[in-house]
C-alpha positions in Angstrom: -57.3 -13.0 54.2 -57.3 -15.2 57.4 -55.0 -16.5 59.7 -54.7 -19.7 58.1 -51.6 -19.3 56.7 -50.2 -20.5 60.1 -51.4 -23.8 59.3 -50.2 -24.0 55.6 -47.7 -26.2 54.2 -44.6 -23.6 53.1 -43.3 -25.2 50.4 -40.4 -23.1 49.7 -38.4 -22.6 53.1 -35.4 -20.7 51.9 -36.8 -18.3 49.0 -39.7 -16.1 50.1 -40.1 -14.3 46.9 -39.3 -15.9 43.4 -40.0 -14.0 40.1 -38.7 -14.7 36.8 -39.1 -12.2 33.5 -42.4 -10.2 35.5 -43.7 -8.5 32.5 -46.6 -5.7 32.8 -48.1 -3.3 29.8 -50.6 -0.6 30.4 -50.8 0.2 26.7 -47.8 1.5 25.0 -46.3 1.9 28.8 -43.8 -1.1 29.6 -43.9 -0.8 33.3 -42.2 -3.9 33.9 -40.1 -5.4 31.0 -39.1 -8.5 32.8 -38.2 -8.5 36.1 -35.9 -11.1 38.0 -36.4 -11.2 41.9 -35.0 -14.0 44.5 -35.7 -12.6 48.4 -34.3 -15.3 50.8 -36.6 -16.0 53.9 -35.8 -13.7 56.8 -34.0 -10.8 55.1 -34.8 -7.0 54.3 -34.8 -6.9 50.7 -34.4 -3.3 49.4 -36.2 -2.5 45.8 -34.8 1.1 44.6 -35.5 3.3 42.1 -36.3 6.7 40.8 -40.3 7.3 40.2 -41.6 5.1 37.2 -39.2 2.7 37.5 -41.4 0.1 37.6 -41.3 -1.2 41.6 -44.9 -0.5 43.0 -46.0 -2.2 39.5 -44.0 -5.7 40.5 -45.3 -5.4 44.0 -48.5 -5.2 42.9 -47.7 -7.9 40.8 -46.1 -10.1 43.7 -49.1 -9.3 45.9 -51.6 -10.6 43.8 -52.9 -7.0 43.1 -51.9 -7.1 39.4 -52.0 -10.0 37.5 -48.4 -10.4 35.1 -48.7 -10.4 31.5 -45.7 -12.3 31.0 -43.4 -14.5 33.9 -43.9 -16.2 36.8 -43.7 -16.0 40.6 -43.9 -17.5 43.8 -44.5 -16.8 46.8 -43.3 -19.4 49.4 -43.3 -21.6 46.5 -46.9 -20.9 45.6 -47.7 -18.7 42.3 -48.9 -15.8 42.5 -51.8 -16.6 39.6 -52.4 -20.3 40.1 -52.6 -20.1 44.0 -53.5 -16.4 44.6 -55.5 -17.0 47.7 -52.9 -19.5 49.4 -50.5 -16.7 48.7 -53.1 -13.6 50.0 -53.0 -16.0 53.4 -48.7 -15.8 53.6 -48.8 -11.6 52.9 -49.3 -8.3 54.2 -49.5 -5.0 52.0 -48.4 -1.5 53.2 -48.9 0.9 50.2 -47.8 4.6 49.8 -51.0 5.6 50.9 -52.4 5.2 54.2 -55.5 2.4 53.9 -57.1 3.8 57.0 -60.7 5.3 57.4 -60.0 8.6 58.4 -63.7 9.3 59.8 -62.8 6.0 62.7 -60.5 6.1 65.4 -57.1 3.8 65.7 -58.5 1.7 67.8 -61.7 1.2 65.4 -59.9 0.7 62.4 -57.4 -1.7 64.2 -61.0 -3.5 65.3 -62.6 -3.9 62.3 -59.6 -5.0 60.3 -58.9 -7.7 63.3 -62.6 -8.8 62.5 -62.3 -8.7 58.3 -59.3 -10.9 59.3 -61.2 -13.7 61.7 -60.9 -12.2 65.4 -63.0 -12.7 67.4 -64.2 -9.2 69.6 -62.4 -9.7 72.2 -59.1 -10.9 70.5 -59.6 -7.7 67.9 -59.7 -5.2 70.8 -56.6 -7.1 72.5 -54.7 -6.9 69.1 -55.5 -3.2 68.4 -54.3 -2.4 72.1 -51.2 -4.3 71.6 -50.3 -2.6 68.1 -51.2 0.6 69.2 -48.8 0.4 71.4 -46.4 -1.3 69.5 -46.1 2.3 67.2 -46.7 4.7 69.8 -50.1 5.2 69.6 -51.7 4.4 72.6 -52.3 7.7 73.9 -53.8 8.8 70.3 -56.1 5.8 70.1 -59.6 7.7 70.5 -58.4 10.2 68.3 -60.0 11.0 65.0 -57.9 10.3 62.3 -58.3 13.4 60.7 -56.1 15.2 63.6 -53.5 12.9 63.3 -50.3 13.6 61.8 -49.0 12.0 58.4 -46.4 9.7 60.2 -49.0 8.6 62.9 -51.3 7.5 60.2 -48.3 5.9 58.3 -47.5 4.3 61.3 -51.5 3.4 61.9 -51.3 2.0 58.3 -48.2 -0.7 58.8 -49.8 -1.6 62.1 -53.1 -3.0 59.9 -50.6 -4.4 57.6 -49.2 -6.7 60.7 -52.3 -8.2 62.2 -52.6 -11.4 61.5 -48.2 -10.9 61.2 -47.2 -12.7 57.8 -44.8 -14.4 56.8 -43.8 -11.8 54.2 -44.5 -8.2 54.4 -44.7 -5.6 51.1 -43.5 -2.1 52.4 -44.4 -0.4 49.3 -41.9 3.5 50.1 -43.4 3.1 53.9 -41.6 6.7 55.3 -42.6 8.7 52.7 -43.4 12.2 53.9 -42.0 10.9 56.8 -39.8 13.7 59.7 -36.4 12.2 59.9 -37.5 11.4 63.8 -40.6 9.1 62.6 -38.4 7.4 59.3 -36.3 6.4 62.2 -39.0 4.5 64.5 -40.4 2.8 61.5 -37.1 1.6 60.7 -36.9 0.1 63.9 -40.1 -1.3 63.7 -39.1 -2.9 60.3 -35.8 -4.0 62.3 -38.1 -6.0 64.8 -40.5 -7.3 62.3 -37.7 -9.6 60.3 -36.2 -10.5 64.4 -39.6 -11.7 65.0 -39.6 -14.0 61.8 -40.8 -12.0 59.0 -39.4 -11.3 55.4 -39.6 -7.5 54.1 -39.7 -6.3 51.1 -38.9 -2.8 50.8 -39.2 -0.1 47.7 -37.6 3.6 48.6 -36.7 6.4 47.2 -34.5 7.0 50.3 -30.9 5.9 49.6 -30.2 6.4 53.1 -33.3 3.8 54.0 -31.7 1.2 51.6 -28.5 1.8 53.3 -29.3 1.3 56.5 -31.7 -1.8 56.3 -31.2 -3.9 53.2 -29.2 -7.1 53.1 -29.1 -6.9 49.5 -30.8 -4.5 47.2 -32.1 -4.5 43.6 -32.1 -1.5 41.3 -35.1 -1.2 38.5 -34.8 1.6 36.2 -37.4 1.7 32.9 -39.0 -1.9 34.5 -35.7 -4.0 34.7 -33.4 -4.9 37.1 -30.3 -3.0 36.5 -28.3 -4.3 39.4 -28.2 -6.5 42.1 -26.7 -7.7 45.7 -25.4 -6.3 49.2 -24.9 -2.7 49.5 -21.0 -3.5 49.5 -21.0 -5.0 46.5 -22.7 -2.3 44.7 -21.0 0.3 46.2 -17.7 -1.7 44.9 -19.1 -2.0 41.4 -19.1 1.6 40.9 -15.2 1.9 42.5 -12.7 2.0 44.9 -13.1 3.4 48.0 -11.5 7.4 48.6 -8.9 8.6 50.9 -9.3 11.8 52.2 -6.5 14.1 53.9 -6.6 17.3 55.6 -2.9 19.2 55.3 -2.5 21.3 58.4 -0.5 24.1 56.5 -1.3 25.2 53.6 1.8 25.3 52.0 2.6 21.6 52.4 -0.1 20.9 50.4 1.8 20.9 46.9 4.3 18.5 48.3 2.0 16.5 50.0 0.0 15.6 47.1 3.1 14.8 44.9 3.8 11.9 47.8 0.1 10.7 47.7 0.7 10.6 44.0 3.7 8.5 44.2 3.4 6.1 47.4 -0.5 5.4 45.9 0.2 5.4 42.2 -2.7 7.8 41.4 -4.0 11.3 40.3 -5.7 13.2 43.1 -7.9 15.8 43.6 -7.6 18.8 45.5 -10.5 20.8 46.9 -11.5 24.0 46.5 -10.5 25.1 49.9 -7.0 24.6 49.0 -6.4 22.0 52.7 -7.8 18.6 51.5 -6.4 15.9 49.3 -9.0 12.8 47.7 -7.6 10.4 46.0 -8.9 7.3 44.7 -7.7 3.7 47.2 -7.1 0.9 45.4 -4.8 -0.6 47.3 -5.3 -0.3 51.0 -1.7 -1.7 52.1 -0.4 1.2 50.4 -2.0 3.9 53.1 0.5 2.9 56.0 3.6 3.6 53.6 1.6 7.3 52.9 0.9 8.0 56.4 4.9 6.9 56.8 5.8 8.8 53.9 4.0 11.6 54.8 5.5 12.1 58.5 9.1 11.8 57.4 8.4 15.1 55.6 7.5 17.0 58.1 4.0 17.2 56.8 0.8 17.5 59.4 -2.4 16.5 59.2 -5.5 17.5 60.6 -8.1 15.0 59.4 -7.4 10.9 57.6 -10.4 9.3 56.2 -11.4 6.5 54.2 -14.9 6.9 52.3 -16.5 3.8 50.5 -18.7 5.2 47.4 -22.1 6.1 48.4 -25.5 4.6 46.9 -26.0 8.1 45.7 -22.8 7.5 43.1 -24.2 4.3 42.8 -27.4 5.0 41.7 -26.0 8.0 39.5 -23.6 5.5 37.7 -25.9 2.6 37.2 -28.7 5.1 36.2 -27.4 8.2 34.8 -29.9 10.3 37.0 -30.6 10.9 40.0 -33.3 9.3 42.8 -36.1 12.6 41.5 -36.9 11.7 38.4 -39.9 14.0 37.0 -42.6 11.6 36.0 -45.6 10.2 36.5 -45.1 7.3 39.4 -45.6 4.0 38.1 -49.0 3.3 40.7 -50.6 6.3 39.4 -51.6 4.8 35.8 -55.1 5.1 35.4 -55.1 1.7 33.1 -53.0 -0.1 35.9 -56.4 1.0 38.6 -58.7 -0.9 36.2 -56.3 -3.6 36.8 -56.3 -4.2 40.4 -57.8 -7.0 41.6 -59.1 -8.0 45.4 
């Protein structure tokens, strides 16, 4: 890869990932059974699923790393089989795994992948400073790898990935094995990277990470894509948003959810503590004549909420399990390695 993609022609402005029916076999194993993807330029674009689902397979795929067995897609408006170096020039690849040399220091490895790339010395040592710093990693640059912790080298591994800073970025689960603390920077890093200009696309097994930075999200289960848009609109597939009261005395409790019953035309639930009403909200003008209803009797509360359903029940309704599915991770078949190609 080079920096030439800064010279080439983008054919496709608005669409920075188009796929259509992506189909990949490693024997008997349908990894991806025909995948539809459309990432607009300039977005985060979330990929989730539960292990084997089929998403590092159609990144792979995407990224010239796997070629489709059935399908087609573009990158930029170039394919991904007919013009895979063009589209090698417009990428960068973070994978599960860090890519680093663990025997080099940061600022070597930042150096010599400057170089593979086309920088000169001088413009790979100013790079590697400015990246390093860029993650936090200035003070750790003449470190050995091998004493670095697994979110440094994550966070040593995205920085390679942004070099020659593409147009489009593959973040194939970049926090994995992630501390809560370090997740967090690299999501502001990812935040910065699509302010600067780029396109991400992200796979996670972190609902939370989709949550928090995809404008829309797919989610592949058994190599297809099960479901598709913004977080709000799955999260309003699966149902209407909760209400959720805290009765100050217990022993308003009975009457207070024969009200909610009758002012919101539902069934509730009560917890097991005995003090809080859920019930479901379909219609949100009808919480002012509860909250009305409720004071004229004389009953307190001690806590009002509104809860929209979480991509955990999402994911649970649109896939019947949950995110820790116990199987083999679709990157991890030995045919699929014979497959790669450079």
């Amino acid at each position: 890869m080079s920096r030439e993609y800064k010279k080439l022609d983008i054919k496709n402005g608005d669409w920075a990932v188009e796929a259509h029916g992506l189909v990949k076999t490693f024997g008997d194993n349908r990894a991806v059974d025909g995948v539809d993807l459309n990432v607009r330029a300039g977005a985060i674009y979330g990929v989730l699923g539960p292990n084997g689902a089929g998403k590092t397979t159609t990144i792979r795929m995407l990224a010239t790393l796997l070629r489709p067995d059935a399908g087609s897609a573009r990158i930029f408006g170039y394919d991904v089989v007919k013009e895979p170096q063009i589209v090698r020039q417009l990428i960068g690849v973070t994978g599960q795994y860090a890519s680093v040399d663990e025997s080099l220091s940061a600022t070597e490895n930042l150096i010599i992948f400057s170089s593979l790339l086309g920088l000169s010395r001088k413009e790979a040592r100013s790079k590697a400073a400015e990246l390093l710093e860029e993650f936090g990693l200035t003070e750790a640059a003449k470190r050995p790898l091998k004493n670095f912790s697994g979110g440094m080298r994550r966070r040593l591994d995205l920085a390679a990935s942004l070099i020659a800073q593409p147009p489009l970025i593959f973040l194939d689960e970049p926090t994995t094995g992630l501390d809560p603390r370090t997740r967090n920077q690299m999501w502001d890093t990812i935040r910065r990277l699509v302010k600067s200009g780029s396109t991400v696309l992200l796979t996670t097994q972190y609902l939370q990470e989709a949550d928090e930075l995809a404008d829309r999200i797919a989610v592949i289960d058994h190599g297809r894509v099960i479901a598709e848009g913004t977080v709000n609109e799955l999260k309003e597939s699966v149902g209407h948003s909760s209400l959720h009261l805290n009765i100050q005395h217990s022993q308003d409790i009975s009457n207070a959810r024969i009200i909610v019953e009758r002012v919101l035309r539902v069934q509730t639930a009560v917890s097991s503590e005995g003090g809080r009403i859920t019930a479901p909200m379909a219609d949100a003008d009808r919480v002012t004549d509860l909250l009305i209803a409720l004071r004229e009797a004389g009953i307190q509360l001690t806590e009002f909420s509104v809860q929209k359903p979480t991509l955990d029940e999402v994911f649970l309704t649109i896939t019947g399990q949950g995110m820790e599915k116990d199987i083999s991770k679709d990157n991890n078949s030995p045919e699929q390695e014979r497959e790669v190609r450079i």
